[in-house]
BASE-449049 format. One line per field, with one value per residue (C-alpha): chain; residue number from 1; x, y, z; residue in three letters. Coordinates in pm, 1 decimal. Layout:
N
mol = [A ...] .
seq = [NUM ...] .
c1 = [X ...] .
c2 = [Y ...] .
c3 = [Z ...] .
type = [ALA ...] .
end
This chain:
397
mol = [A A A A A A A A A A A A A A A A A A A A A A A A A A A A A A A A A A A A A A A A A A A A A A A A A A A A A A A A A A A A A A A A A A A A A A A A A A A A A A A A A A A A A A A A A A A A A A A A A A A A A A A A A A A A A A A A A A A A A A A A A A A A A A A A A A A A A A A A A A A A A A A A A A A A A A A A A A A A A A A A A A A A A A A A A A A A A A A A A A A A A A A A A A A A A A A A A A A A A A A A A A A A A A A A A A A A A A A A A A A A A A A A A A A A A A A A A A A A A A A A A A A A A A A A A A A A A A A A A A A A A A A A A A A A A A A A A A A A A A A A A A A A A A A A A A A A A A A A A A A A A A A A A A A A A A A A A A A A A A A A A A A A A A A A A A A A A A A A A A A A A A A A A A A A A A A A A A A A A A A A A A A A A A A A A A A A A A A A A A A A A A A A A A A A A A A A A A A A A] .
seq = [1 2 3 4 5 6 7 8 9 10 11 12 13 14 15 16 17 18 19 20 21 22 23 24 25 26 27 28 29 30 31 32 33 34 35 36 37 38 39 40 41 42 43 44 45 46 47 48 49 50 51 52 53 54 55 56 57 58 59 60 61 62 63 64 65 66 67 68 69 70 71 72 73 74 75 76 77 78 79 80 81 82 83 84 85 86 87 88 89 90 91 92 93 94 95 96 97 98 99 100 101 102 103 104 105 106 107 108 109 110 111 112 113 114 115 116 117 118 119 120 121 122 123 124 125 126 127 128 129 130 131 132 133 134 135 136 137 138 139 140 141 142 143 144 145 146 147 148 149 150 151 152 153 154 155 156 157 158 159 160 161 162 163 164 165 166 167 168 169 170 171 172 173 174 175 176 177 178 179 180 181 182 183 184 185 186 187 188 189 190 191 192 193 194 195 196 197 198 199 200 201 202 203 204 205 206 207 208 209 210 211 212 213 214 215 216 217 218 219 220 221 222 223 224 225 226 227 228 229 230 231 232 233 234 235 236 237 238 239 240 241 242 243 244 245 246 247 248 249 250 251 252 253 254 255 256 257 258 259 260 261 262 263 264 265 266 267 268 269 270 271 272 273 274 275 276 277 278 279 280 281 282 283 284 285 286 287 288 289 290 291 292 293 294 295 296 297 298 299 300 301 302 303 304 305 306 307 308 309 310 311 312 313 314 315 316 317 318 319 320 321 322 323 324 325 326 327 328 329 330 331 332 333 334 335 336 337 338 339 340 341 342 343 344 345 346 347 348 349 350 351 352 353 354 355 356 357 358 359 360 361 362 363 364 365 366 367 368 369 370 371 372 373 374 375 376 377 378 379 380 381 382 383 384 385 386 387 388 389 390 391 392 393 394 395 396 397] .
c1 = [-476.7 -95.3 63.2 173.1 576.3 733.5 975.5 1321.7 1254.3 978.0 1162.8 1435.8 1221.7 1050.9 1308.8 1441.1 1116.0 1169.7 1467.0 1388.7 1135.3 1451.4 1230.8 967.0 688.7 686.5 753.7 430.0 278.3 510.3 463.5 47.1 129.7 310.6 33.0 254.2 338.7 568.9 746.2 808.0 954.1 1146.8 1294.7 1389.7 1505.8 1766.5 1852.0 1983.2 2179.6 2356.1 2158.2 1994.5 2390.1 2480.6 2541.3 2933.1 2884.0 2767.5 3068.9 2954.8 2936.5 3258.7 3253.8 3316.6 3207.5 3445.6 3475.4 3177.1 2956.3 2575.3 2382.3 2104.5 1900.7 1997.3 1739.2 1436.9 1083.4 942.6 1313.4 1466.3 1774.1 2079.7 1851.5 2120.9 2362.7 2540.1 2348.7 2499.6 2758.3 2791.0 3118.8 3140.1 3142.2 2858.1 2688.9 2609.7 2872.5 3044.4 3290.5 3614.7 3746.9 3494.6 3660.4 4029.4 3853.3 3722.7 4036.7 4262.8 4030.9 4023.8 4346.0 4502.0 4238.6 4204.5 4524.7 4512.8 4579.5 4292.3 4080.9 4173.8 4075.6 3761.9 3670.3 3833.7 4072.6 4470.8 4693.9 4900.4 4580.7 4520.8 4922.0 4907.1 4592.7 4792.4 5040.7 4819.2 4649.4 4848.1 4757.6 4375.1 4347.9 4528.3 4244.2 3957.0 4096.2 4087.7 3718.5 3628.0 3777.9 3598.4 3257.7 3251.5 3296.1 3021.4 2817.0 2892.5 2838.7 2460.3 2381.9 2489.1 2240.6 1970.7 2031.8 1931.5 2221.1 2306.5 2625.7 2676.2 2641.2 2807.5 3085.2 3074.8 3122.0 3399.0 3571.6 3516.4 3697.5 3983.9 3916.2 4013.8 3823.4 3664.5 3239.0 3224.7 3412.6 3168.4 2850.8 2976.8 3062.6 2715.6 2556.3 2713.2 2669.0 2263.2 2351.6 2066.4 1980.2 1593.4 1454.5 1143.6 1064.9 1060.0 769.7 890.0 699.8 621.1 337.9 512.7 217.8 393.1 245.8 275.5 167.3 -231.1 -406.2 -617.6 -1062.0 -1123.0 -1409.1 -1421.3 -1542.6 -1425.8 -1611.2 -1399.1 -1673.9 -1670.5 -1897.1 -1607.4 -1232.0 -999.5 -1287.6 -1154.8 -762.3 -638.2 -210.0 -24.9 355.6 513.4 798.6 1019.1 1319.9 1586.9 1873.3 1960.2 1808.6 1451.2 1324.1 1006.5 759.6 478.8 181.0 -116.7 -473.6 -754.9 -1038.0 -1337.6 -1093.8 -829.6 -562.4 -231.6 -156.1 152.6 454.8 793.8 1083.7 1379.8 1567.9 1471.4 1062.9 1105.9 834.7 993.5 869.0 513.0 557.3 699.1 406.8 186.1 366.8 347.0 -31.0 -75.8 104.8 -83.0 -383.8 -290.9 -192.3 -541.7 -679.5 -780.3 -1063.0 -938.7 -946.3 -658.1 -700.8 -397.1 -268.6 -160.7 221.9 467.4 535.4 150.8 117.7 468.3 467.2 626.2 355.7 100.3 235.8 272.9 -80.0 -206.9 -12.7 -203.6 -536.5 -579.2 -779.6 -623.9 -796.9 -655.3 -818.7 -692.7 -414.7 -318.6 -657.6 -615.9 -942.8 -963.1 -723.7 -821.5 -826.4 -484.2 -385.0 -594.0 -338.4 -18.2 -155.2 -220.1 135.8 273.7 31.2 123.2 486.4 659.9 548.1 838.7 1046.8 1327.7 1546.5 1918.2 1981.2 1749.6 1766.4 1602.5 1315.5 1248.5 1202.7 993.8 768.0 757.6 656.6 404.5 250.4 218.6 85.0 -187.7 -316.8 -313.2 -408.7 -495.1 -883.8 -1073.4 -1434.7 -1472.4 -1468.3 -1675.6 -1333.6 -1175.3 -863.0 -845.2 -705.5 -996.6 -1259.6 -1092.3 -1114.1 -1484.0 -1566.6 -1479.0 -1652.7 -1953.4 -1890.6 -1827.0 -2175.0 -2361.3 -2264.3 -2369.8 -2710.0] .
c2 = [-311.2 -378.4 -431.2 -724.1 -841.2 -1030.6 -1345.8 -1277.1 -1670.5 -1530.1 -1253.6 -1459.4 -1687.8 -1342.4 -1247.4 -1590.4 -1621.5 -1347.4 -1417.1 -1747.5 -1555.3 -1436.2 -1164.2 -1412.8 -1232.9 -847.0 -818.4 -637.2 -1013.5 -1175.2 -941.7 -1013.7 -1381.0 -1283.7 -1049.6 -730.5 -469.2 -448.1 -144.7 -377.7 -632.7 -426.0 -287.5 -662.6 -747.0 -406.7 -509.6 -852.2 -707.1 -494.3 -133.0 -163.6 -208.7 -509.5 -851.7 -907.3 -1223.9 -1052.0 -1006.6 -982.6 -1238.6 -1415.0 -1332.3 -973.8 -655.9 -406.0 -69.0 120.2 -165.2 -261.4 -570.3 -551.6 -633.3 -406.1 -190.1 -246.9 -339.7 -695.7 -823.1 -1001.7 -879.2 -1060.6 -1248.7 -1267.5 -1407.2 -1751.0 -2043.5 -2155.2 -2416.8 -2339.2 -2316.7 -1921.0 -1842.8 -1631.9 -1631.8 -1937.7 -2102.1 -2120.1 -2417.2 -2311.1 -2514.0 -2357.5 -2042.2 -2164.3 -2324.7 -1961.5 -1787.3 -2062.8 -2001.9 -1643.0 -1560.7 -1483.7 -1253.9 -1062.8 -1133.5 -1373.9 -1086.0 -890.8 -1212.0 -1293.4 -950.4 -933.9 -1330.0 -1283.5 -1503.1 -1539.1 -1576.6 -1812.8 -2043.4 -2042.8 -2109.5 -2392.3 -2481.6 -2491.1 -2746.4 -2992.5 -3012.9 -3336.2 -3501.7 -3418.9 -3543.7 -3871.4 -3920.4 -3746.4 -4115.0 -4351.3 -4210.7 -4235.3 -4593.7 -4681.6 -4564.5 -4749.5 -5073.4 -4984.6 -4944.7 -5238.1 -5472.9 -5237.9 -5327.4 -5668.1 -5688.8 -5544.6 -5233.4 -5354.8 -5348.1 -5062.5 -4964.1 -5272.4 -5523.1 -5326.7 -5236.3 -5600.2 -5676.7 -5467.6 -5647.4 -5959.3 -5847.2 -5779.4 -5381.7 -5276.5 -4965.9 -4772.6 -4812.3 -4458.6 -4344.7 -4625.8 -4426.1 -4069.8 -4165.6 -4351.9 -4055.3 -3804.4 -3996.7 -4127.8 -4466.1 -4617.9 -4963.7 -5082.5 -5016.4 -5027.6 -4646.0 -4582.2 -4391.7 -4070.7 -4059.3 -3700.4 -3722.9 -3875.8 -3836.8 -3690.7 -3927.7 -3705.3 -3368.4 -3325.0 -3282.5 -3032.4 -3114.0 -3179.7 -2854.8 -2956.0 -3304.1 -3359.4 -3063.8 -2843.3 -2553.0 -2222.0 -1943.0 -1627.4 -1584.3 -1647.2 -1870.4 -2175.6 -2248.1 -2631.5 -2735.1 -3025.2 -3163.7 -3287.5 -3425.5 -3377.1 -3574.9 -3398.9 -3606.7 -3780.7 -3589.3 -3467.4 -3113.9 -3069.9 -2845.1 -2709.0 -2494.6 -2352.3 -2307.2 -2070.0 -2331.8 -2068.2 -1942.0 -2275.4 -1991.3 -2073.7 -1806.4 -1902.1 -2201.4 -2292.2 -2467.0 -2637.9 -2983.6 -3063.5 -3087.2 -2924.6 -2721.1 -2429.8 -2546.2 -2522.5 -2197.6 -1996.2 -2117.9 -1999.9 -1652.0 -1608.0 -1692.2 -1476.7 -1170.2 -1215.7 -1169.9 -790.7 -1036.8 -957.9 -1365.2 -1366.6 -1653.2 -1829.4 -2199.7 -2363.4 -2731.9 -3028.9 -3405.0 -3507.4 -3487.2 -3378.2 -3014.5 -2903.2 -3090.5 -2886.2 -2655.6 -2353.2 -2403.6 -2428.0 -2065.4 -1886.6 -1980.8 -1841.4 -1543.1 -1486.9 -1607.3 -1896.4 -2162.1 -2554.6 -2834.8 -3210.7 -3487.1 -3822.5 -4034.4 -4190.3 -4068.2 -3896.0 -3800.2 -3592.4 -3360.2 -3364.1 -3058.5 -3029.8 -3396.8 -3274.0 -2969.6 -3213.7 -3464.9 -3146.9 -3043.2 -3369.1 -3404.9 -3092.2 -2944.8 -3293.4 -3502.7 -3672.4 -3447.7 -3448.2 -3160.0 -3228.9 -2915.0 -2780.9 -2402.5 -2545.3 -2790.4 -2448.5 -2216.3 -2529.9 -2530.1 -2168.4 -2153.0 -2341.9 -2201.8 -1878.2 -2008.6 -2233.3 -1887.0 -1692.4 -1879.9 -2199.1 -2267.0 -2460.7 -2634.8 -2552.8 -2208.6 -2240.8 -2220.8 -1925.3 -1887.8 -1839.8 -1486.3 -1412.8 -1592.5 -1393.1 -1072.2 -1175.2 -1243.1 -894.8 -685.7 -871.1 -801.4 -448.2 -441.6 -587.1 -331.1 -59.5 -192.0] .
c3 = [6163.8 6167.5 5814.2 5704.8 5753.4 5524.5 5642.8 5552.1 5409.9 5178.8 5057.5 4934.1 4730.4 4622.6 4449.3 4355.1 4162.8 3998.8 3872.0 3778.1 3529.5 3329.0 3181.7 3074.9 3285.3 3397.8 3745.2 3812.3 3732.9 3916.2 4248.4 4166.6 4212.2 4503.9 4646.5 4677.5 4494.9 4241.5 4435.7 4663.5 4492.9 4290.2 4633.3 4749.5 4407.9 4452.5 4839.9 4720.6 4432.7 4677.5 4663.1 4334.2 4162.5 3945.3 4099.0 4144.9 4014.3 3640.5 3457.4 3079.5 2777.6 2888.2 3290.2 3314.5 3214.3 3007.1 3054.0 2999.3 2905.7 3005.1 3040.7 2801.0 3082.7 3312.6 3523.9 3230.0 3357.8 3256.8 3228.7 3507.7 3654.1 3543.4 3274.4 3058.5 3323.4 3207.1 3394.9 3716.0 3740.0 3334.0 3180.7 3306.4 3651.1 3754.8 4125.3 4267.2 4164.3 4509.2 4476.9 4449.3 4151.3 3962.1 3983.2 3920.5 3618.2 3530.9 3606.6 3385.4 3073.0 3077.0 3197.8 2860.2 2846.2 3135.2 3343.3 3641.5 3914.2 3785.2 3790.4 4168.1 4275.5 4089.8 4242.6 4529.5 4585.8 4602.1 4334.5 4538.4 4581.1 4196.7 4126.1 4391.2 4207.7 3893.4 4032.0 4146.1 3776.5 3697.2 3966.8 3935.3 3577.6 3714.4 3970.5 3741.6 3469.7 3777.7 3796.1 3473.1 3458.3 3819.2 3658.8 3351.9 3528.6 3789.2 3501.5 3352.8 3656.9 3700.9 3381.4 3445.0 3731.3 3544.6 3694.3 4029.3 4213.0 4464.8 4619.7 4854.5 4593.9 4304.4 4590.2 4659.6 4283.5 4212.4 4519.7 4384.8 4069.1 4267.2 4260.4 4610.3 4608.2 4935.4 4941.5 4990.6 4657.8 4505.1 4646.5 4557.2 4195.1 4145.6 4320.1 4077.0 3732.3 3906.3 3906.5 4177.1 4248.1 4230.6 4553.6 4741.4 4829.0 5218.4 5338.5 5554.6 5864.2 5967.0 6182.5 6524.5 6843.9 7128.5 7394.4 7700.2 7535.1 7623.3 7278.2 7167.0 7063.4 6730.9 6680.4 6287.8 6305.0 5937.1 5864.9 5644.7 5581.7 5666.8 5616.5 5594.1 5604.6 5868.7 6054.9 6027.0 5889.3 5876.7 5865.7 5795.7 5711.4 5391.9 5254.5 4899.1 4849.7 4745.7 4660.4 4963.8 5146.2 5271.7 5233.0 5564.6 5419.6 5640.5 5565.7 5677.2 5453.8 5511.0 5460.5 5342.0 5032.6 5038.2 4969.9 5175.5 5379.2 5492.2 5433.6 5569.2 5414.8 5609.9 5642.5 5978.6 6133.2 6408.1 6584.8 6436.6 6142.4 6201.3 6415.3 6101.2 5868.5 6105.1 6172.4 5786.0 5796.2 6046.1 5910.7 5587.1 5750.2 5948.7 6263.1 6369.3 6398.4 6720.7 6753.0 6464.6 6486.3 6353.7 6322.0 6264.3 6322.7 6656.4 6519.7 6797.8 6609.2 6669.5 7020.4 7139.3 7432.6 7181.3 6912.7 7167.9 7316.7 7002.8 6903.0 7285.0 7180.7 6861.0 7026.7 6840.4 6854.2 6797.8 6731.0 6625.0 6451.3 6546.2 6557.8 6210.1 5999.5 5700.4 5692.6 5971.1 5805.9 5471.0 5323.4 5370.5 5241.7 4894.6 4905.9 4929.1 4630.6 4402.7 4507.3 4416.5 4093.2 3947.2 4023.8 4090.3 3849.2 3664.6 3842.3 4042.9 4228.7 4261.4 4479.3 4803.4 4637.3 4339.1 4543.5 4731.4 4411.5 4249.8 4558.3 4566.0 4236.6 4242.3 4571.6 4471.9 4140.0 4350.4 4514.6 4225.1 3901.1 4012.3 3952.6 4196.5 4129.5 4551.8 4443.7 4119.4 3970.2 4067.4 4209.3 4612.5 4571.1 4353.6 4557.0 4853.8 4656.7 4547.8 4881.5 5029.2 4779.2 4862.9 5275.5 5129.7 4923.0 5239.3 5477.4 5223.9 5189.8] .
type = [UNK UNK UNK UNK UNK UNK UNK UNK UNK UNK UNK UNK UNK UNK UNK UNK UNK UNK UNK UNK UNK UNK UNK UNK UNK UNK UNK UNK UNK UNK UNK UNK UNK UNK UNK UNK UNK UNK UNK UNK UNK UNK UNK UNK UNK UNK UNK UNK UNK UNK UNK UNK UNK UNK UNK UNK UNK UNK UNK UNK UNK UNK UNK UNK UNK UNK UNK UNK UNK UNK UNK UNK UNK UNK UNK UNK UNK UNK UNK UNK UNK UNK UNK UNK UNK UNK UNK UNK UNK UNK UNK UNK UNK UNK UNK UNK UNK UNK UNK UNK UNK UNK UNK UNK UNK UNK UNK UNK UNK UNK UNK UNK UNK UNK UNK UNK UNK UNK UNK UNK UNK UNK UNK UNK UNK UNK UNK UNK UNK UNK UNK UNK UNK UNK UNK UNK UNK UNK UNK UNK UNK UNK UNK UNK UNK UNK UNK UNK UNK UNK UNK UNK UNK UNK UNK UNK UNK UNK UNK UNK UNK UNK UNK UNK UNK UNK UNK UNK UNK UNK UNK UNK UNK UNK UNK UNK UNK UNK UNK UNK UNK UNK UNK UNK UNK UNK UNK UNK UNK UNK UNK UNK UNK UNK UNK UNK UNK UNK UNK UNK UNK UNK UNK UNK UNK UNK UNK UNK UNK UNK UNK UNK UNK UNK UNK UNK UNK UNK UNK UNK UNK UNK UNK UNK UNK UNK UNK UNK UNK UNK UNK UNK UNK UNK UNK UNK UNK UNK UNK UNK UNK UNK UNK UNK UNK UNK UNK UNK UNK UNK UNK UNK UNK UNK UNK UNK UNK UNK UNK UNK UNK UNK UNK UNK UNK UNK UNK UNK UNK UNK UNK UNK UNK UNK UNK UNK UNK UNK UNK UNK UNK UNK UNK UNK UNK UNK UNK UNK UNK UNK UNK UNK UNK UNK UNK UNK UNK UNK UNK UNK UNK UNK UNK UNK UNK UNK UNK UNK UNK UNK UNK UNK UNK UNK UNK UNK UNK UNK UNK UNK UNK UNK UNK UNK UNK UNK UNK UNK UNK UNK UNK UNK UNK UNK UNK UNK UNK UNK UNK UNK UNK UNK UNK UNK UNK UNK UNK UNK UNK UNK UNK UNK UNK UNK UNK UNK UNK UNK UNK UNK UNK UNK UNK UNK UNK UNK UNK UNK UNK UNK UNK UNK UNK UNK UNK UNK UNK UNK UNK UNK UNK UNK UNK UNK UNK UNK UNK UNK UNK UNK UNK UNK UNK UNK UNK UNK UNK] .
end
């Protein structure tokens, strides 16, 4: 049986986890969660940080490292690398903190310190950028007033219309007033400070029936049972806001153990989509499914010609319950209310990188620790581990 291989997309929230421990877990329990080793993570941890050396974005208490110092956190077991970085978008620059302005803000407050040249070359960027930086400073505190100004009367008139106006009608307003301002500065400074108007929420629609593409029998029948592993597996689509935006996330659950063997994260729901949850399912389980029946909704992603090829290639099985019924995917509708329930409950995520790590979180917490009364409360790892060293007694006897 082939090994498993890791998505480059799992690896990266591998070792985001990880860092998001910041030495609040040993990484041997945070690879368990995981299901690899902890050799292995510590070998993705090193690969990211550039061959095991620290981050260039660690540069000590105040943003760089003197001569012959180390991190106190550097290279010790149970204590995440660059746990005792500054947080990003803090008033020290540290990675991740990719804008610019941040680091002419960085290089301004520590120049006396360290010297701007030797701050450009350690960031780098020019000196002539920072200077003409430098210049412009006037002129940005001018605008940064006209802001400030701008979003005290937007809050006024919200709270005016007991905070149910949005950007037309507080744009409107502010016209009105005689403040000749463009709707798009309105939107971006309500956006930043989370001004929002009362607002019905719009459903996102993610299953969309592609009418032409022939769909596949439904062999479950509403029926989500099986007797072993990797008999019968079940997938569906979801949605997080994020911001303005949407986050697609797609997954696919081994219905004997309800462990999810594989997921996929991206901005768009394309068939892609679907095809790399199912890759990662598949390469969690030795890539040796053959037979396996994988059952879905009649969205377009499962009814596609590629998805429909890739699981030929693996020897899959599909199966589809109907148009528009919940029901007839169940098992995997329980999965997204548990999701919502547990890790988004009064909470929000203002950047995609920090929905993903959320979700990831909380996915590889939902195989590993997560009890279910299905599984007379274990976890599906340990069901799944339960389950083989019974197989393993049987054949003995």
């Amino acid at each position: 049986m082939a090994g498993r291989i890791y998505t480059p997309e799992f690896r990266a929230d591998a070792v985001a986890l990880w860092r998001a421990s910041a030495g609040q877990r040993a990484m041997k329990d945070v690879a368990a969660d995981l299901g690899i080793t902890r050799e292995t993570l510590r070998v993705w941890v090193r690969a990211a940080e550039g061959g095991g050396q620290a981050s260039a974005g660690w540069f000590g208490a105040v943003g760089i490292r003197r001569c012959g110092e180390r991190p106190a956190a550097e290279g010790g077991e149970g204590v995440a690398a660059g746990a005792g970085d500054p947080a990003s978008g803090g008033p020290v620059f540290c990675q991740g903190d990719e804008v610019t302005s941040r680091r002419w803000d960085f290089i301004s407050a520590h120049a006396g310190e360290f010297g701007v040249q030797r701050l450009c070359r350690v960031l780098r960027v020019s000196r002539s950028g920072y200077y003409r930086w430098l210049a412009g400073a006037d002129a940005r505190s001018a605008r940064q007033a006209a802001d400030d100004a701008l979003v005290a009367k937007i809050r006024e008139i919200h709270t005016e219309s007991g905070e149910a106006y949005g950007v037309l009608r507080v744009h409107a307003d502010l016209q009105g007033f005689g403040h000749h301002v463009n709707r798009k500065r309105v939107a971006r400074l309500m956006r930043a400070h989370g001004i929002v108007g009362r607002h019905l929420r719009r459903k996102k629609k993610t299953t969309v029936p592609d009418t032409v593409a022939p769909p596949a029998p439904d062999l479950l029948q509403r029926d989500f049972t099986a007797s072993r592993l990797d008999e019968r597996w079940c997938g569906d689509l979801t949605y997080i806001q994020v911001g303005g935006r949407w986050l697609f996330l797609a997954c696919v659950i081994d219905i004997c153990s309800r462990r999810v063997l594989g997921w996929s994260m991206a901005p768009h729901m394309r068939a892609e989509l679907v095809i790399d949850a199912l890759r990662m399912a598949v390469s969690a389980r030795g890539r040796d499914v053959a037979g396996v029946v994988f059952h879905s909704d009649r969205g377009s992603q499962y009814t596609s010609a590629a998805f429909a090829q890739v699981c030929d290639g693996y020897g899959v099985r599909r199966s589809m319950g109907r148009v528009g019924s919940s029901y007839d995917n169940a098992l995997a509708e329980s999965l997204w209310q548990s999701l919502i329930r547990e890790a988004m409950y009064k909470t929000t995520f203002p950047t995609m990188s920090q929905a993903r790590l959320g979700i990831f979180r909380w996915l590889t917490y939902y195989n590993a620790r997560r009890r279910h009364s299905a599984l007379a409360y274990l976890s599906p790892m340990e069901f799944e581990q339960q389950h083989h060293t019974t197989a393993k007694l049987s054949l003995a006897a």
